[in-house]
C-alpha positions as CSV (number, residue, x, y, z in Angstrom):
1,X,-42.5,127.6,41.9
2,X,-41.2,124.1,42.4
3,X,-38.6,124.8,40.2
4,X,-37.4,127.2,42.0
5,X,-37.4,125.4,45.2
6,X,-35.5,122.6,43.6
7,X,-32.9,124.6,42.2
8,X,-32.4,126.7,45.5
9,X,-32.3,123.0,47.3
10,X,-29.5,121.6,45.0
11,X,-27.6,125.0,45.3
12,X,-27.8,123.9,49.3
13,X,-26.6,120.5,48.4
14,X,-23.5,121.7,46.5
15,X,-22.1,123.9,48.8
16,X,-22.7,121.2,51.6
17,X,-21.0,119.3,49.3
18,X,-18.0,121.6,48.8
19,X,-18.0,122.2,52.4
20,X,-17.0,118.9,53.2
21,X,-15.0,118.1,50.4
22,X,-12.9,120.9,51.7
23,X,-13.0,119.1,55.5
24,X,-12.1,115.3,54.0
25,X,-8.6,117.4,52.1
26,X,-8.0,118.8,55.3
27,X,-8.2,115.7,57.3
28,X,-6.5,113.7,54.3
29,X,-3.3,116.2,54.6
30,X,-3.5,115.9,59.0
31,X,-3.8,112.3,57.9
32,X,0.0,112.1,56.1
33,X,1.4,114.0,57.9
34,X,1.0,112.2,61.1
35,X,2.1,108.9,58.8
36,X,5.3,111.5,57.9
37,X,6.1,111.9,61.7
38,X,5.1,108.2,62.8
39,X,8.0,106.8,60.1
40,X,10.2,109.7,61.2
41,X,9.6,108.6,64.7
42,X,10.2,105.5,63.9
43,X,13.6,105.7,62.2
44,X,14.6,107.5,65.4
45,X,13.9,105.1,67.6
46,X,15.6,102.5,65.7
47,X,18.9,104.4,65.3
48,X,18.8,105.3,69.3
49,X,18.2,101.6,70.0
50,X,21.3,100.4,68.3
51,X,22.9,102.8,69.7
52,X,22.3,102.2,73.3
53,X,23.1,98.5,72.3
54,X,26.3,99.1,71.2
55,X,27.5,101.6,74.0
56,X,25.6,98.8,76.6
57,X,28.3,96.2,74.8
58,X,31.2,98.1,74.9
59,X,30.8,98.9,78.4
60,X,30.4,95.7,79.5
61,X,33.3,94.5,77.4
62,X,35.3,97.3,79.1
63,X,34.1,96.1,82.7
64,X,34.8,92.7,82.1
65,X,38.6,93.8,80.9
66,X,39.0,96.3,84.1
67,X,37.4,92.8,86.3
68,X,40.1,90.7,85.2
69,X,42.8,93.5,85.3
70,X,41.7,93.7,89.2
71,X,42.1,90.8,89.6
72,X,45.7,90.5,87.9
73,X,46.5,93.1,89.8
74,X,45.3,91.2,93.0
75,X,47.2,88.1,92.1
76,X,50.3,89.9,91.5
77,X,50.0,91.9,94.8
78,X,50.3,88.7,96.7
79,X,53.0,87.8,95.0
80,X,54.5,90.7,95.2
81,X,54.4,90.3,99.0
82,X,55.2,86.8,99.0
83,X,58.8,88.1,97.0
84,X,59.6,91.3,97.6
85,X,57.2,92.8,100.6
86,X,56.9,96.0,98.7
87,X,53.5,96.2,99.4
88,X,53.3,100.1,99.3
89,X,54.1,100.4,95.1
90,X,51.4,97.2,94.3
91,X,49.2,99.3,96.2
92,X,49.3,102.5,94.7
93,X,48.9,100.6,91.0
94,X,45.8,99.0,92.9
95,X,44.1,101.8,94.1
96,X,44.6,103.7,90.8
97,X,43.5,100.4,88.9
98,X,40.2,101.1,91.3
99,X,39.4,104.8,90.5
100,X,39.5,103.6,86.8
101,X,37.2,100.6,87.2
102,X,34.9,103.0,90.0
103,X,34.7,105.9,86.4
104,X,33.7,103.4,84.2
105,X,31.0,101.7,86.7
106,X,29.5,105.2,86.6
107,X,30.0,106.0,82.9
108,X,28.0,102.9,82.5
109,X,25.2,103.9,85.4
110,X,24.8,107.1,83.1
111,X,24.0,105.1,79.9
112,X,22.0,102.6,81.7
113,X,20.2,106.2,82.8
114,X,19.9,107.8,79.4
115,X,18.4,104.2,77.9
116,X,15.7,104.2,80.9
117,X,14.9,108.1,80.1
118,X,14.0,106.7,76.8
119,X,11.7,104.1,77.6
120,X,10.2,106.9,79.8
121,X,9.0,108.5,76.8
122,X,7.6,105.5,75.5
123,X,5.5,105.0,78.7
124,X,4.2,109.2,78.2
125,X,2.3,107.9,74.9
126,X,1.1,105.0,76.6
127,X,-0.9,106.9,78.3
128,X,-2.6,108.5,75.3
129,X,-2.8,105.4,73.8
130,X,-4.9,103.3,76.2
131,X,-8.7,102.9,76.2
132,X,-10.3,105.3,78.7
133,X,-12.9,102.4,79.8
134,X,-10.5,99.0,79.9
135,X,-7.2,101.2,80.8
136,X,-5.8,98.4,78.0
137,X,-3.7,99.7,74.8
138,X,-6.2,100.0,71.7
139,X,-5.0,97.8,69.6
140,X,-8.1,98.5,67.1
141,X,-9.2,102.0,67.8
142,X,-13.0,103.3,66.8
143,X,-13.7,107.0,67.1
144,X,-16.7,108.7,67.6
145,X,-18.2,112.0,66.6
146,X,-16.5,113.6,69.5
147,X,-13.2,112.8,68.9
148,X,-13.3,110.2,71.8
149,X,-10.8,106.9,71.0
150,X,-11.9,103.3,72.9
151,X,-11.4,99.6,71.6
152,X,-14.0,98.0,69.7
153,X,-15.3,95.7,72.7
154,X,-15.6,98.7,75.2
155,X,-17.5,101.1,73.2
156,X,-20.0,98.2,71.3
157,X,-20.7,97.1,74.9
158,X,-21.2,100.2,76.0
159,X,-23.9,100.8,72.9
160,X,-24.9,97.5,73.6
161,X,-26.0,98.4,77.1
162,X,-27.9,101.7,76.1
163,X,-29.8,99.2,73.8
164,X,-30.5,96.5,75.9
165,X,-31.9,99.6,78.6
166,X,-34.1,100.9,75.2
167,X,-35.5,97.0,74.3
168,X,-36.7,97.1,77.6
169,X,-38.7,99.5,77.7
170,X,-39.5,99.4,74.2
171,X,-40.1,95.7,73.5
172,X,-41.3,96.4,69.7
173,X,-38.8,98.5,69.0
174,X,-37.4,97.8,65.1
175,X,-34.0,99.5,64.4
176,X,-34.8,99.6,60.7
177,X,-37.6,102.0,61.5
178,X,-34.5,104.5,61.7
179,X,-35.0,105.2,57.9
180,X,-38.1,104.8,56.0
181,X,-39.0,104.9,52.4
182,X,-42.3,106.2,51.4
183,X,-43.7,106.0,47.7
184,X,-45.9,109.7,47.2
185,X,-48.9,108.9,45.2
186,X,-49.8,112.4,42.4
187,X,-52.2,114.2,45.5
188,X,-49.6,113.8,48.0
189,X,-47.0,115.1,45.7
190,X,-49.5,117.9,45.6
191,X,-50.3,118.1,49.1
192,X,-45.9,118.6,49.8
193,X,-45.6,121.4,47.6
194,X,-48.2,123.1,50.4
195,X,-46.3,121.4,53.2
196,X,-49.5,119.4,54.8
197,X,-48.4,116.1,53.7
198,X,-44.5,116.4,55.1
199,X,-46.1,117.8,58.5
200,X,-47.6,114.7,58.2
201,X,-44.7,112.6,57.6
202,X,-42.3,113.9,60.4
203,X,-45.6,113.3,62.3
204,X,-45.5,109.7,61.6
205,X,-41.4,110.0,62.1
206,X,-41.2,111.6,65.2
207,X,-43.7,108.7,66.6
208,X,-41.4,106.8,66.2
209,X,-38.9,106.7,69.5
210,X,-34.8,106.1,68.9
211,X,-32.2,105.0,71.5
212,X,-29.9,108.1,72.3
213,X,-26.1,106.3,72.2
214,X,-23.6,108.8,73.8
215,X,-19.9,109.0,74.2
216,X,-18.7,107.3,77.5
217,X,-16.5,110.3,78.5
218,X,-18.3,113.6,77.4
219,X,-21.8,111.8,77.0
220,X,-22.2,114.0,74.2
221,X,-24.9,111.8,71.6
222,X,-23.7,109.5,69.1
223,X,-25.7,110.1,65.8
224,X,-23.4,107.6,63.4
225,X,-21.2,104.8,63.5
226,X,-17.6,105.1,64.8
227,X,-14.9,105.5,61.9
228,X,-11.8,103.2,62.7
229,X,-8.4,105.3,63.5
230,X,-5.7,103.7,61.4
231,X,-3.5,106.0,62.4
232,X,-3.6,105.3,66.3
233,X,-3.8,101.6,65.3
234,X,0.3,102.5,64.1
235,X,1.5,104.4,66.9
236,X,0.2,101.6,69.1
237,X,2.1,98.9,67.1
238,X,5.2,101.1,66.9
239,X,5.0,101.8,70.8
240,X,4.5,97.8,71.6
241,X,7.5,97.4,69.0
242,X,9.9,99.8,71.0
243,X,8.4,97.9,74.5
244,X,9.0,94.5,73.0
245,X,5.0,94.2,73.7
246,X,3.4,90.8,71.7
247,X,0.8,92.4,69.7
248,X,-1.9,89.9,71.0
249,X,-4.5,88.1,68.1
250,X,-7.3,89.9,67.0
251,X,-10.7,88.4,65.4
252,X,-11.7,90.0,62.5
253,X,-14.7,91.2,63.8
254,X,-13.1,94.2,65.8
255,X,-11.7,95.8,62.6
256,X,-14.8,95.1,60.6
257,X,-17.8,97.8,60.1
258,X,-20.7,94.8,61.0
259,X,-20.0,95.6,64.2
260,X,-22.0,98.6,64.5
261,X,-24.9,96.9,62.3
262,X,-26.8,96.1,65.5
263,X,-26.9,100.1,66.6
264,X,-26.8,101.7,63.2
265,X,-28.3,99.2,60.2
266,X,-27.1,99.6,56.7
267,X,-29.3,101.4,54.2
268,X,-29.3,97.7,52.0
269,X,-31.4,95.8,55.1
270,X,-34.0,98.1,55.0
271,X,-34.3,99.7,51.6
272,X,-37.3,98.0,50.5
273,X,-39.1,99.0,54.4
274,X,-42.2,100.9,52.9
275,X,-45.2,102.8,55.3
């Protein structure tokens, strides 16, 4: 009879198992192909940017050539007077000389347009990629079961509040508790296969009360530690790259996974924690 239980339990496991092997591909693929776009993206950008440098050079070049041209022509209309009189001829040339300069002022207003349209886009994904709680770009961005992005300071404080509001009201409260390990002696080994002894252990488990962490958005609960988004850590670079944004200094403590140790302890600090 246990036999049979253990096989049907590890036919469970491996389909779990397969299950989310099959979820961990899918992300994996997502995963490169966002890379794929980013660098795509990126390329982009770079060739527009030269671009719009170049065409922003030769336009001011050109003004600067029209400018003194005008004022050439200006010169030469005085003199022109100051000879001949024939003002009406100069004056024509002048007023044609105008029209010219007056098209490429507005050929230049249209490129100076089409450059700011541009940055326009850049400020679109700024808005996707700023923390919902500090309204700051997420330089290090942590993601939660929900799908929810913040920075690593807004979300531990937020955890760190829920915790502080626990301890209070819990003073005792030990978060290694969270996992226990408890050696079965021959007659409780027994007593499982009847189920008395494991009412008897979630008994002892469920006595034992947990701080509910939940997503500051959705407040759906938090049951594991946030996984860090490399990916959004990119497109925030790439964006502060195209802005000319200083990427600010980070301490290593924001892109390290200690940082959660305080709301969700490693299975190595309490592995030897026996009832």
């Amino acid at each position: 009879m246990e036999d049979s239980l253990l096989i049907e339990e590890l036919r469970k496991e491996v389909k779990r198992a397969k299950s989310v092997n099959v979820t961990l591909t899918r992300k994996w693929t997502d995963a490169k192909k966002a890379c794929k776009e980013i660098e795509e993206g990126k390329q982009e950008s770079e060739r527009k940017r030269k671009e719009d440098s170049r065409l922003r050079r030769v336009a001011e070049r050109r003004y600067e050539e029209l400018r003194r041209e005008l004022v050439e022509a200006e010169a030469k209309l005085f003199a022109a007077d100051a000879e001949h009189g024939d003002l009406r001829l100069i004056a024509q040339g002048l007023q044609g000389l105008s029209e010219t300069l007056q098209s490429e002022r507005d050929s230049l207003a249209n490129t100076i347009s089409t450059f700011q349209e541009r940055y326009l886009e850049i400020s679109r994904i700024e808005d996707i990629i700023k923390c919902a709680i500090c309204d700051d770009p997420m330089w290090i961005a942590w993601s939660i079961g929900c799908g929810h992005d913040f920075c690593a300071d807004c979300l531990a404080g937020w955890f760190h509040a829920t915790l502080s509001t626990f301890k209070a009201r819990y003073p005792t409260y030990d978060p290694r508790l969270r996992t226990l390990t408890i050696p079965l002696t021959p007659e409780q080994r027994h007593s499982l296969a009847t189920c008395q002894y494991a009412h008897d252990v979630l008994g002892v488990l469920q006595a034992v009360p947990q701080p509910c962490y939940s997503c500051p958005m959705c407040r759906v609960p938090v049951t594991g530690r946030p996984s860090q988004r490399y990916v959004l850590k990119s497109i925030v670079a790439e964006a502060a790259a195209v802005t000319g944004t200083t990427v600010p200094q980070q301490m290593g403590l924001e892109e390290s996974e200690s940082l959660w140790d305080e709301f969700w302890p490693r299975d190595t600090e309490y592995q030897n924690l026996t009832l």
